[in-house]
C-alpha positions in Angstrom: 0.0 0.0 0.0 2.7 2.5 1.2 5.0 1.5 -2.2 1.6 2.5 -4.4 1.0 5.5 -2.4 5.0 7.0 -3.0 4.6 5.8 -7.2 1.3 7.8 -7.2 3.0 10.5 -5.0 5.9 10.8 -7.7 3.7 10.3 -11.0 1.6 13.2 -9.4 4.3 15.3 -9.0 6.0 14.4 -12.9 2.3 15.6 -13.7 2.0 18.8 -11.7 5.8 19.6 -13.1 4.2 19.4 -16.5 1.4 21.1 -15.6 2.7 24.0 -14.6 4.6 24.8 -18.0 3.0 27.8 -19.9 2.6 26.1 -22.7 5.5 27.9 -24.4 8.1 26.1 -25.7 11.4 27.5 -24.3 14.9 26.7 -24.8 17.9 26.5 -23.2 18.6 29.3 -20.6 21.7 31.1 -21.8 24.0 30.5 -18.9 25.0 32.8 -15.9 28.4 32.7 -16.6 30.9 31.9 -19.6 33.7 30.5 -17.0 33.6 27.1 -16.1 36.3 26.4 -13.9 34.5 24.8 -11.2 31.4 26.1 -8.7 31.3 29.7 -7.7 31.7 30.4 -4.2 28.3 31.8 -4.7 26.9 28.5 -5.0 28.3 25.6 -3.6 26.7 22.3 -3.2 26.1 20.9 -0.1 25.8 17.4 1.3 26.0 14.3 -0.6 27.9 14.8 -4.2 27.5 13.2 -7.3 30.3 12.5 -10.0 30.0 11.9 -14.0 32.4 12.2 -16.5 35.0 13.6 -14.2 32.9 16.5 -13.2 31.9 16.1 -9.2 28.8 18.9 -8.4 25.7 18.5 -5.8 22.7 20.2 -4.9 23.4 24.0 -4.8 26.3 23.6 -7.6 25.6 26.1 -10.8 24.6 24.5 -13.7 26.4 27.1 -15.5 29.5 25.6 -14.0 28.7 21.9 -14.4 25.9 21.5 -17.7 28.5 21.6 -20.8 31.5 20.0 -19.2 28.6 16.6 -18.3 29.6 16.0 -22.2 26.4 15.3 -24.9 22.9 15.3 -23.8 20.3 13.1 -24.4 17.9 15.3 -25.7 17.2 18.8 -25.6 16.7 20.8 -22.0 13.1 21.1 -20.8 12.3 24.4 -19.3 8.9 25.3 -17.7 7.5 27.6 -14.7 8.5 26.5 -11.5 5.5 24.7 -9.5 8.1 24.4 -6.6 10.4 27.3 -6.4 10.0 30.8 -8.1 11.1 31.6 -11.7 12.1 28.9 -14.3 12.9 25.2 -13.9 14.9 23.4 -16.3 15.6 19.7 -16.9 18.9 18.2 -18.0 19.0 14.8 -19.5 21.8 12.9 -19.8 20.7 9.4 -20.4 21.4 7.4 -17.5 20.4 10.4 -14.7 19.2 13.9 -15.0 20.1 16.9 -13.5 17.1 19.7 -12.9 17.8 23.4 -11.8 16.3 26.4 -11.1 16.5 30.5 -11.8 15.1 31.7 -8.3 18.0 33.3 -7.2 19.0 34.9 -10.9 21.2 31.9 -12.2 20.1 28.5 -12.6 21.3 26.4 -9.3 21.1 22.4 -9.4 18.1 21.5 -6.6 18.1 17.6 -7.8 20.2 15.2 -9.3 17.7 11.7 -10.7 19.7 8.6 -11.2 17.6 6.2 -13.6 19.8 3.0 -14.5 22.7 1.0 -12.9 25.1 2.4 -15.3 25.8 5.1 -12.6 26.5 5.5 -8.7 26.5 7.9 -6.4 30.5 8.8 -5.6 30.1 6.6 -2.3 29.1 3.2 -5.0 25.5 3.3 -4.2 23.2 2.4 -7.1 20.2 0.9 -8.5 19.9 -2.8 -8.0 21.6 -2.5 -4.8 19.5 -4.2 -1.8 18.7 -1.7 1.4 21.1 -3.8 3.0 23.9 -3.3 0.6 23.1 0.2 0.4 22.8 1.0 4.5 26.6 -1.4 4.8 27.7 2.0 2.5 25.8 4.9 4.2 24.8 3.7 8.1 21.0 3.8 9.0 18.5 6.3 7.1 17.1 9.2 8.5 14.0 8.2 7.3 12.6 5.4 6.0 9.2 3.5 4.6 7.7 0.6 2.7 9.2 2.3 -0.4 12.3 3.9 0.3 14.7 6.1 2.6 16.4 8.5 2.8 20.0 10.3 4.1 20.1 14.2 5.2 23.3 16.1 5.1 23.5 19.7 5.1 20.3 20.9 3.4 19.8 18.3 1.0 18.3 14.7 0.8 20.0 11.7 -0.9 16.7 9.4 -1.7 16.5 5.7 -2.5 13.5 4.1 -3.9 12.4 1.1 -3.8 10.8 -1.5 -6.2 10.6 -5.2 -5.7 13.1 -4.9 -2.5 15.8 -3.5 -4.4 16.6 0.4 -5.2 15.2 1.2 -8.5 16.0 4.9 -8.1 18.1 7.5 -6.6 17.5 11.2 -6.5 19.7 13.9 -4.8 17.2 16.5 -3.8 17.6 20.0 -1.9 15.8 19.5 1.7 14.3 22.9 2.5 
């Protein structure tokens, strides 16, 4: 019952994020800044970090800093009103995980980093397959936990694993406020 109620939870909220776009269809936000020579001490990210093609960044890292060094996406950026936060979300997709930021603050910080597939692992070698047990042997006990997941807090942000069949099936960095 609880795993049902956290898929419908998340499928509502994949709607609502949808929802809220005006309709328009935007492109890519031109970035804050030109440099990328690593995260501005404006915004640095905090807690648990994540690690792909030799760039490390987190929640609170500026895309602007971390988007075109990630290499070749996916497909193309999806940017929409923000349901959650002020100002403009976009959506970075980069196959195996994607990267979603927002404009609140006047340049586009990272809030949540999505792992989808086992090709990828958080920097501590946590990923999707793993069993809780496996998982918890790497991290220690959650700070909270249900039928279909738990979770890890560390400094303003929430490292999340999902769960499917008793084993993680996602993993999402996510800014705790």
């Amino acid at each position: 019952m609880k795993k049902t109620l956290l898929i419908l939870l998340l499928a509502a909220a994949v709607c609502l994020m949808a929802a809220c776009n005006s309709g328009e269809n935007e492109s890519k936000p031109e970035p804050a800044s030109t440099e990328v020579s690593g995260n501005t001490a404006e915004h640095t990210p905090t807690g648990y970090l994540f690690e792909s093609n030799g760039v490390t960044f987190g929640v609170g890292s500026a895309s602007a800093d971390v988007i075109d060094k990630l290499g070749t996406q996916t497909s193309d950026p999806y940017t929409s009103n923000s349901c959650a936060f002020n100002g403009k979300d976009t959506v970075y997709y980069f196959g195996s995980f994607e990267v979603s930021a927002n404009d609140e603050t006047g340049d586009f910080v990272i809030y949540s980093i999505y792992l989808k597939d086992d090709s990828v692992s958080t920097r501590e070698g946590a990923c999707i397959g793993m069993t809780p047990e496996e998982v918890k042997a790497v991290y220690g006990e959650p700070a909270e936990s249900s039928d279909g997941g738990f979770s890890y807090v560390k400094e303003g942000m929430k490292l999340n694993f999902f769960l499917k069949d008793g084993v993680v099936s996602a993993i999402s960095y996510y800014v705790n406020n």
